[in-house]
Structures are given as structure tokens and as C-alpha cells.
C-alpha positions in Angstrom: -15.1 -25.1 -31.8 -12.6 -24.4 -29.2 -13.2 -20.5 -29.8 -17.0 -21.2 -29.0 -16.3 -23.4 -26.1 -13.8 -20.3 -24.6 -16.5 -18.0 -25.6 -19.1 -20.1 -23.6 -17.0 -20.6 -20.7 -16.3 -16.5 -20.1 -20.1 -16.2 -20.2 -20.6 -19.1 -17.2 -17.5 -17.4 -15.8 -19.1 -13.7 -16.0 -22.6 -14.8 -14.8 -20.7 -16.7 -12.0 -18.8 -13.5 -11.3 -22.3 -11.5 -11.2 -23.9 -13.8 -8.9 -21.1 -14.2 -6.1 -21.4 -10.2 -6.1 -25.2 -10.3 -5.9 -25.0 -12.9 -3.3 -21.7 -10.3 -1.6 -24.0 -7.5 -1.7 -26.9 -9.5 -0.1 -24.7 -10.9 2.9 -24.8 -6.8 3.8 -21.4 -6.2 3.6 -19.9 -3.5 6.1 -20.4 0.6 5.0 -17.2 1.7 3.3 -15.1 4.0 6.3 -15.1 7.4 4.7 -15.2 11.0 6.6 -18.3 13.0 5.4 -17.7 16.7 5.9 -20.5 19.0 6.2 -21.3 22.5 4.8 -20.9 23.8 8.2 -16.9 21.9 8.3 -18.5 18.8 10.6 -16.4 15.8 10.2 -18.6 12.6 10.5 -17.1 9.3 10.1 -18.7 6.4 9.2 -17.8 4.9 12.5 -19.2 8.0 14.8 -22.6 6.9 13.1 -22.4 3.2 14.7 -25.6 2.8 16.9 -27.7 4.7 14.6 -29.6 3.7 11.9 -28.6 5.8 8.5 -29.6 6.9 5.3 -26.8 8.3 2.8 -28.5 10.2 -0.4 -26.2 11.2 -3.2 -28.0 13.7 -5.4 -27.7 16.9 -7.1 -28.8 20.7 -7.3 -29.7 19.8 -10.9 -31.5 16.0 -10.6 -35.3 16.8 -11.2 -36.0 13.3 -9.3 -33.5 14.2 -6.5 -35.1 17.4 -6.2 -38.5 15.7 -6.1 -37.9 13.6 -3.3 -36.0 16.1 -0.9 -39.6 16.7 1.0 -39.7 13.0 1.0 -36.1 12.6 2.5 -36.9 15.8 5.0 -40.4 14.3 6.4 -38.4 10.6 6.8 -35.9 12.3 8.8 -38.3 14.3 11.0 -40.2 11.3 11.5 -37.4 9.0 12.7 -34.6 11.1 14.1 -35.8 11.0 17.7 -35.3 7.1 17.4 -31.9 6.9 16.5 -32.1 7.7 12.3 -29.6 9.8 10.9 -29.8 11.7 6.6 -26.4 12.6 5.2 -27.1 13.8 1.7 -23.9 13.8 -0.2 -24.2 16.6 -3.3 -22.0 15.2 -5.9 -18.6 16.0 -7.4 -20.2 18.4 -10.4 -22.2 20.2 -8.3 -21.2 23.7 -7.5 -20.6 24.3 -3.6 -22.8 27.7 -4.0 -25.9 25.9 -5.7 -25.8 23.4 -2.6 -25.5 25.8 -0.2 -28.4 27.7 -1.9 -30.9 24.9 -2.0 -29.9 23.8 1.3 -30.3 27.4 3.0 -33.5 28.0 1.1 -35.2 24.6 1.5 -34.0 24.4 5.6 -33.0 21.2 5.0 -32.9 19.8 8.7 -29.7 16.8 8.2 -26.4 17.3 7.6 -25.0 17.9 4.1 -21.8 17.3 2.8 -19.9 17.7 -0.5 -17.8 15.5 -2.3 -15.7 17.4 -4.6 -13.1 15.1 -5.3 -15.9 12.2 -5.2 -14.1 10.0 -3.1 -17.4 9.2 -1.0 -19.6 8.6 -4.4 -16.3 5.8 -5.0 -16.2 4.7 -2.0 -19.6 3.3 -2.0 -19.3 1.8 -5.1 -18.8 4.5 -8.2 -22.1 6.5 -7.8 -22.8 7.8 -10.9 -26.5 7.9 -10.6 -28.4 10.0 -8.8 -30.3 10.0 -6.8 -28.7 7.1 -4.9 -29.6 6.2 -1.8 -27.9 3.8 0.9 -29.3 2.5 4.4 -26.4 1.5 7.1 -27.9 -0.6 9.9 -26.9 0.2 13.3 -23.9 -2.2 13.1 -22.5 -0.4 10.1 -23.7 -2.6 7.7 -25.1 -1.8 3.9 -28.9 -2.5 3.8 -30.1 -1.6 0.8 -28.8 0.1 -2.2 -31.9 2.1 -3.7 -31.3 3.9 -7.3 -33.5 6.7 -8.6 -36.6 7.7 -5.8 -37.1 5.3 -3.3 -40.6 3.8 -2.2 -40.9 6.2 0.4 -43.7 3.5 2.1 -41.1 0.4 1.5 -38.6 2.5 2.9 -40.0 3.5 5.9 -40.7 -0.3 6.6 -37.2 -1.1 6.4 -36.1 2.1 8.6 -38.8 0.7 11.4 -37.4 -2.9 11.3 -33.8 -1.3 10.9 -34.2 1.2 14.1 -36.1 -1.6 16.1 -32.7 -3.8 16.1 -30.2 -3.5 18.7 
């Protein structure tokens, strides 16, 4: 009996554990502080993007669904940039430098790209594994939204509004 009531307790413990960091990630916690560098050798911080409303996109030269919603990411940009919205998309650890570069040349992708070869940014906001995975940081520096896989491009662009509209 005492093995069951253990048992039942590191459930209640676990599930409590899983709620505080649903209820964490809901309180928008602040963006990790982590240096993107471009594929031109920009260094953004996470700080020098205060005031802006941003969208961070970790994907991949080989993610069909990343790949998908590129056009999607590109026309969201364009749309919003003039108000304050800024795109880093973050290619991750396994992708080769040259592959980026390719896409990223032959699509004229209009943001900035970086790479994360050492995936320090992918662990710094919170072991990406998945991609795509998509993050919005509110003008304060706070986490939004995590989105896995292709966002709601419609949902989304409702958020951005209501995001770029605060001060």
C-alpha cells in the first residue's frame, strides 16, 4: 500500500509540476537574452529588439512544413515591418551553412537570418527540437506565444495587430 500511495503522490506531484509551468509560461515570462548573428555577421541581441514587436522561426532547409510556410512568414513580415515587427528565422544546428545560404539567396528572403550551429539559441528558448517553431516577443521582451509546426497565419496576424498596437 505504501508503494501505491508514493506512486500516487509523484503523479499529483508531476501534474502539479506541469501545471505551475503551464501557468509560468502563461504569465509570459521574459525572452531568453541570446545574440542572433546573421548570415551577413549582424549581431542582434535580444535586448536591441526591445520596442519592437518580434517573431523568432526556427526551421530548416530540409522541413517540408517549414519550407511551406516561408511565403507565409515573408508576406507577414512585409505586411507589418513598417509598424514596428521584426522576423529572425533561426536555421537550426544540422543544417548546413551553404543550404541556408542557398534558400535564403534564392527565395530573397527580406528578414534577417541567422544560424545556430552550436544550438545555443534553439536551448535557450527552451530545447527546440521541433521545427518549425515559432516564438512572438512583445515589445517589452516578453514570450507571447510559443506556436509548434505552421502557425494559423490568420490567428497569428491577430495577435501581431494586438501585439504592435501596445506601447
Amino acid at each position: 500500500m505504501k508503494k501505491t500511495g508514493n506512486l500516487i503522490l509523484a503523479v499529483v506531484v508531476a501534474g502539479a509540476l506541469t501545471f505551475a509551468g503551464f501557468a509560468i509560461w502563461n504569465a509570459e515570462p521574459t525572452a531568453p537574452e541570446v545574440t542572433f548573428v546573421s548570415i551577413e555577421g549582424e549581431k542582434i541581441t535580444t535586448e536591441s529588439l526591445r520596442g519592437k514587436v518580434v517573431l523568432v522561426n526556427f526551421w530548416a532547409t530540409d522541413c517540408i512544413s517549414c519550407i511551406r510556410e516561408m511565403p507565409y512568414i515573408t508576406a507577414t513580415y512585409m505586411k507589418y515591418r513598417a509598424q514596428g515587427f521584426e522576423t529572425i528565422a533561426v536555421a537550426m544546428r544540422h543544417d548546413p551553412p551553404n543550404y541556408v545560404l542557398n534558400y535564403v539567396e534564392k527565395n530573397k528572403l527580406p528578414f534577417k537570418v541567422a544560424l545556430d550551429p552550436m544550438g545555443e539559441l534553439a536551448k535557450a528558448f527552451g530545447e527546440v527540437k521541433l521545427t518549425p517553431t515559432t516564438f512572438v516577443i512583445d515589445r517589452r521582451g516578453k514570450l507571447v506565444t510559443r506556436i509548434l509546426g505552421e502557425p494559423n497565419f490568420a490567428k497569428l496576424h491577430l495577435l501581431l495587430e494586438e501585439k504592435l498596437k501596445e506601447t
